[in-house]
N, C-alpha and C positions, 0 to 999 in steps of 0.2 A: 657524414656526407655520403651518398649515395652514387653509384659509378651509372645510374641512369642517364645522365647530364653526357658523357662520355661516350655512349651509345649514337650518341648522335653527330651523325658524319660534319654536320657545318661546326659542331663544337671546337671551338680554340680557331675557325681558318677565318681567315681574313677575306674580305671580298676580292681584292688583290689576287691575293692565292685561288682563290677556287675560280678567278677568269683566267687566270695562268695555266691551271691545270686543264681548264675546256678548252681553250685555244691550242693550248699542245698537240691534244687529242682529236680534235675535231678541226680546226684549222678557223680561219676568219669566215673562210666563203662557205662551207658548212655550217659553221654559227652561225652566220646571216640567213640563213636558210631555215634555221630551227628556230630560229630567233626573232623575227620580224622586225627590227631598228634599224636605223640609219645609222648609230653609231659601229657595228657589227658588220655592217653592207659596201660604206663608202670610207675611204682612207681610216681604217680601221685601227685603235691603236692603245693599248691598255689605258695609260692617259686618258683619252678621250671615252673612251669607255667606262672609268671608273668614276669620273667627273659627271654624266647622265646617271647610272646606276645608282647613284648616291641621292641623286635631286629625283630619284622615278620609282618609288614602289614599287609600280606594277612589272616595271621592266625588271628590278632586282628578283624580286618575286620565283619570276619568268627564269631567269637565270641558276637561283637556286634549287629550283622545283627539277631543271635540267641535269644540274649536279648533284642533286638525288638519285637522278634517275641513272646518272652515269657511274657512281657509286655501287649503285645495288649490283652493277652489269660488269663493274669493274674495282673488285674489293679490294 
């Protein structure tokens, strides 16, 4: 096996986790702002958050591409 797979920051995190770690960091009203959703915007709430995430591609997508980017800036 190969530690390639390891390399990669979403490796082993849970959606859970890596909205836990942007909201920490960036706050809800921040997120909503980088973020463009109604989940993020109005009564924000991991719950509810991770309930749309799940059922949205594009919005998870969005979300990881974020935690990429927060990753590379913050190792």
């Amino acid at each position: 096996m190969t530690n390639q797979s390891h390399k990669d920051p979403l490796h082993g995190k849970t959606l859970e986790a890596i909205l836990q770690e942007l909201v920490t960091h960036y706050g809800w009203d921040e997120l909503g702002l980088m973020i463009d959703i109604r989940c993020f915007q109005f009564e924000p709430s991991i719950k509810s958050s991770l309930s749309f995430l799940r059922k949205t591609p594009w919005a998870r997508a969005k979300v990881e591409s974020l935690y990429l980017s927060f990753k590379k800036e913050n190792p």
